[in-house]
N, C-alpha and C positions, 0 to 999 in steps of 0.2 A: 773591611770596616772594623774599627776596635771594639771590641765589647762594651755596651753604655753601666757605666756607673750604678751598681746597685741599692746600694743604700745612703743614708745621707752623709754619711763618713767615711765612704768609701774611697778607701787609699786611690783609686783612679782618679778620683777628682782633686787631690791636694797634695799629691809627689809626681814628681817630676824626676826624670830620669836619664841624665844626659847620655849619650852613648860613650864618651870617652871613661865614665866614673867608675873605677873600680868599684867591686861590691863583692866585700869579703865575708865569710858566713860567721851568723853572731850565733849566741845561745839563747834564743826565745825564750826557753823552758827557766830561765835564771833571772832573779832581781836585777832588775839594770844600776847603776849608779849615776848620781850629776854630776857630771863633767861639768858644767858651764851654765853660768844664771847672769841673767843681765835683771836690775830691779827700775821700771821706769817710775821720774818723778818729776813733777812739775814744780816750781818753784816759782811766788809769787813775787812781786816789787816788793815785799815788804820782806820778801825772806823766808816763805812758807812753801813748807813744802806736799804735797799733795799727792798721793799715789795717782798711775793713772792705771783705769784696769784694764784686762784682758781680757774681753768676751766674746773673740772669732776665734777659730784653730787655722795655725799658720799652714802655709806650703811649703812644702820641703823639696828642696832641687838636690838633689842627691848627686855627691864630687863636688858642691857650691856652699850651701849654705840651706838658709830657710828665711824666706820672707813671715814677717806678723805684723798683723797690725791694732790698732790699740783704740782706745774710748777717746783720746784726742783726736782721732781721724789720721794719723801719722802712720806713716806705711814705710816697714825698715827692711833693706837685705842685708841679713848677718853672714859671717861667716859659721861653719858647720859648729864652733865651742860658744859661742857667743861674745867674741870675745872684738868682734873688728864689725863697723855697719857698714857697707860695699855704697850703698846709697838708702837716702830718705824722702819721702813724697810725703804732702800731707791733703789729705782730701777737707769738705767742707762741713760734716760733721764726726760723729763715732761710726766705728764698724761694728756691728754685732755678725752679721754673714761672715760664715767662715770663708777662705777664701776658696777658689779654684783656679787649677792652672791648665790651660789651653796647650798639651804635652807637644802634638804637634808644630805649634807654630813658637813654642818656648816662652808663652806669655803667660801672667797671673793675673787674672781676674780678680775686682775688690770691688764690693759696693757697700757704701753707706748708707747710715738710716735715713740720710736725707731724702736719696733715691737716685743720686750719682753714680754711675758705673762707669769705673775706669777699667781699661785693659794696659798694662805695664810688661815692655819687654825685661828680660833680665839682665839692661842694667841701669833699669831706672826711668828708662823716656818712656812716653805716655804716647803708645799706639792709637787709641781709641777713647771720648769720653763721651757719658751720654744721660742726660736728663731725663729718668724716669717721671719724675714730679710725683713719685708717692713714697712712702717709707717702706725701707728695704732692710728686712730682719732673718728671713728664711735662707737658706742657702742656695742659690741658682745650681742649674745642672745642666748639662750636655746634651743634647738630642744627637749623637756622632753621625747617624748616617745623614741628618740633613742640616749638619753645623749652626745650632740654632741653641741660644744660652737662653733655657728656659727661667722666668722668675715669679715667684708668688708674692707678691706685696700688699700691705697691709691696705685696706678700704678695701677689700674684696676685688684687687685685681690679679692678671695673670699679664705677662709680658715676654713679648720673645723677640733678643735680642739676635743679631747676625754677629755670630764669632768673630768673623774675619773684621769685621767695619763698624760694630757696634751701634749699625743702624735699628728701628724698632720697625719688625715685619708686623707683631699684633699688640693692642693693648685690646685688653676685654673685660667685661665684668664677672665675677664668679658668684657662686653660691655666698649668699652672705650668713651667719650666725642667728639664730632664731630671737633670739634679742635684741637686734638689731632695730624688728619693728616694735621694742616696747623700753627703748631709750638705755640700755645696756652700755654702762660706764665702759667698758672694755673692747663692745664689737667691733671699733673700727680695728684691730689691731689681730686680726687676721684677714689671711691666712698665716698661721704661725710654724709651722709645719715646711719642710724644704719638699718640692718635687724629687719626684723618682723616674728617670729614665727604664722604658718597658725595651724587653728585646725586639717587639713588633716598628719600634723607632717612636714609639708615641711616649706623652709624658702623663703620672698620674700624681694630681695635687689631693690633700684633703683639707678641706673649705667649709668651715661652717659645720655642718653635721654630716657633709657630705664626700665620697667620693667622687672625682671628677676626674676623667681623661681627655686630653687634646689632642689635638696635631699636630705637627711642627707648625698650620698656618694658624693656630689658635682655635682650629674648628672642635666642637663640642663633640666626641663620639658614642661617650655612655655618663650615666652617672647614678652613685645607689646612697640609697640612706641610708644612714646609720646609725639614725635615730640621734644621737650625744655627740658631743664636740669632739674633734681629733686636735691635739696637739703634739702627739708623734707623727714623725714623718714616715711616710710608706716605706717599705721594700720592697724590690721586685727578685722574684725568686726565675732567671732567664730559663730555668733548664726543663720547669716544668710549665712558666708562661705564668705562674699565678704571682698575682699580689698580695700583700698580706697588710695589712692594716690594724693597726690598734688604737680604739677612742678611750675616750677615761673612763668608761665604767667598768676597763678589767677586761674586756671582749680582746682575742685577737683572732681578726674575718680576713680567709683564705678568699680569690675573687678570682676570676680568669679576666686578664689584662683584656684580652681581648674584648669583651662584651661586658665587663662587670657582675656577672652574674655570682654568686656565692658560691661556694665548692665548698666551706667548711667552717666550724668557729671554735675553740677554747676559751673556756673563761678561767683567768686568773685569779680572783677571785682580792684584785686590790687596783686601783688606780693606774695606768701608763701616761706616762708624758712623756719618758725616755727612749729617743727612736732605739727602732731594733735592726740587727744586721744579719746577715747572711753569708757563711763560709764552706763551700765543698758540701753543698744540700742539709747544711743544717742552720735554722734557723734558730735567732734568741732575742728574748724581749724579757725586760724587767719591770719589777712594779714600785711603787712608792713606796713602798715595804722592805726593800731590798732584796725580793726574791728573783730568781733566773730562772726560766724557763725555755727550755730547745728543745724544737721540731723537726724531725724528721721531714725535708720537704716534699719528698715524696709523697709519701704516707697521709702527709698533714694532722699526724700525733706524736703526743709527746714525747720526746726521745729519754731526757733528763730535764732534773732540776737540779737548782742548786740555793741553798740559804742565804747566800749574801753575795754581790758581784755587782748590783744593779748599779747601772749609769745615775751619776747625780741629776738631780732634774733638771728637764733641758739639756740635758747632752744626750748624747749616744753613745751606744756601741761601734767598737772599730777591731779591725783586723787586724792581726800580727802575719809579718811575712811567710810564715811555719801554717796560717793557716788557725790559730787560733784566740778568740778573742779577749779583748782587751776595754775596759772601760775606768772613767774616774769615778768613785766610787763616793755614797753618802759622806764619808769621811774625810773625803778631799784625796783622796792617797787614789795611785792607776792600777785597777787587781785585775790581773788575766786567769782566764779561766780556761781549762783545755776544750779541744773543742767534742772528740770525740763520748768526754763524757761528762764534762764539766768541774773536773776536777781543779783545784786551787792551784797555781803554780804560781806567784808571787804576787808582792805588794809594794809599793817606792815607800821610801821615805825621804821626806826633802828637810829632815830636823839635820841642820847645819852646823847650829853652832852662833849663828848669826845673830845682834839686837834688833829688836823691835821686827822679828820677821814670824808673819806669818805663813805656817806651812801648807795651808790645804790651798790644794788646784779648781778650776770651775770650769776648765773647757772640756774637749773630747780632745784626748791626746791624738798626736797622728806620726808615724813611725813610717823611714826609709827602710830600703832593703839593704843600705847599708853599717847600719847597726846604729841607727841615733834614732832618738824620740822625742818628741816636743812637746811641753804644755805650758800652763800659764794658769795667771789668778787674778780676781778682779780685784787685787791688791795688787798688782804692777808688776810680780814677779813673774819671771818668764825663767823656763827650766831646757836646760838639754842634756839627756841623760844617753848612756852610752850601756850597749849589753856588751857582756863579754864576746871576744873573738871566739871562735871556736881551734886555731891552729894558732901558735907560736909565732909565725910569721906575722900574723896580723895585731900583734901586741904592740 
């Protein structure tokens, strides 16, 4: 069974990996460069032209291309520069859910806000579609050992879809937001927060103020308060069984997957919204401050910090193939951080040259292992940047 997807960015869930693709070694440690920008734009009867934004992270098929898709509901396979669409789909509203792609069966998962989930093979036909009938903003995840496309959707439900057929084994109700019962402009519009696949095969959502795990059949097995709303998404740390969670008041609560119980807390001592990731037993979460902070997962103390790195709000952190990570930053620009100790190792710049362009990114980039990266902006522009080769050959 493959190891389930650890965090909400996790490269498991949105590269794809064909086995014929070469995969030659980049320079992690080095600025990457854009190779290749496509800028989408809508264009009215009258002649107007209209950005459409970017606010899911594509998947990337490594030796192909990278599927994205966009605030029209329009779903494109690019070629690997951006420079050819292989095929176009358009769903029935925007996608905010990043996508995911089913490695096994070579499918890409996309669901829109409407609450549409489609499964698309690579090249283009529509495997599976399937009416959630609620808005779908969170990222779905994997359950691998019992092929089950976990989803948290807004009105406080939970949904688990069947991989293979895109039937619905559960719909359920979740925790709702404690303002819910006192007329809260906002509460329907959690859970906001992507599930996290545990190593035990179970999934944990955070709902409302709440931690929640399930089953693959939707059944309830623990749940803990947490007093304040979570709008990052969990991570599950497999090696030592715990989850780690962070609400907005700055807390980040170590759990044991299995039972939920508490093993430990950090306070930050500033705001999270920006999921946190895990690479090689070290943990990282950032604040609305732009501070970084990484955990020893072991330990479940601090290992380092760092002054600035943090994910722009509502993104996450994500992992670089070397193992360390990488996020979009307040600034719009992707700064990676090394992992062992947090040290700065580079920053993009997408200043081109170009009119009327704006430079800053809004999603979570996501990087193959063959040396390309992808982001995007809720101005329409979509990036593919290239790290260096590491040998001669591969220039």
């Amino acid at each position: 069974m493959p190891s389930p997807p650890a965090f909400r960015h996790d490269p498991r869930k949105s590269v794809l990996c064909l086995p014929s693709a070469p995969v030659p070694t980049s320079c992690w440690e080095r600025e990457p460069a854009v190779c290749g920008l496509d800028r989408l734009v809508h264009h009215d009867g009258a002649g107007h032209a209209t950005a459409v934004p970017v606010s899911s992270s594509p998947a990337v098929v490594t030796g192909a291309g990278v599927v994205f898709a966009a605030g029209d509901g329009t779903v494109r396979f690019y070629d690997r520069e951006l420079s050819k669409v292989f095929w176009r789909q358009r769903l029935d509203s925007p996608v905010y859910a990043s996508l995911v792609v089913d490695a096994e069966r070579r499918h890409v998962v996309v669901a829109a806000t409407s609450g549409l989930v489609v499964c698309f093979d690579l090249r283009g036909s529509v495997v599976w579609s399937t009416e959630t009938g609620v808005p779908v903003y969170a990222t779905p995840t994997r359950l691998p050992g019992s092929d089950v496309l976990m989803i948290a959707a807004f009105t406080s439900r939970a949904i688990g879809l069947d991989l293979a057929t895109g039937v619905i084994l559960f719909d359920r109700a979740v925790p709702r937001p404690w303002h819910a019962e006192h007329g809260g402009s906002a509460a329907h519009r959690d859970p906001y927060a992507s599930p996290v696949a545990t190593a035990n095969g179970t999934a944990v959502l955070a709902c409302g103020e709440h931690a929640l795990c399930l089953a693959p059949d939707g059944t309830e097995l623990w749940r803990h308060d947490l007093g304040v709303a979570v709008k990052a998404s969990p991570v599950a740390i497999h090696e030592t069984g715990d989850v780690m969670m962070c609400p907005v008041d700055g807390r980040c609560v170590f759990m044991d997957s299995a039972t939920g119980s508490e093993r430990g807390h950090t306070r930050l001592g500033a705001k999270v919204i920006g999921s946190p990731a895990v690479s090689e037993g070290v943990v990282v979460a950032g604040t609305q401050h732009g501070t970084v902070t990484a955990f020893d997962a072991d330990a479940r103390a601090v290992r380092w910090t760092a002054p600035f790195g943090a994910s722009r709000e509502y993104t996450s952190f994500t992992v670089l193939p070397n193992g360390d990570f990488a996020a979009t930053s307040t600034r719009g620009n992707i700064v990676a951080l090394r992992r062992a100790d947090g040290g700065f190792l580079w920053e993009t710049t997408q200043v081109l040259g170009l009119v009327e362009h704006e430079t800053a990114m809004d999603i979570t980039p996501v990087v193959g292992p063959d040396g390309s990266m992808y982001c995007a902006s809720y101005t329409g522009s979509i990036y593919h940047f290239r790290f260096q080769p590491t040998r001669e050959e591969d220039q």
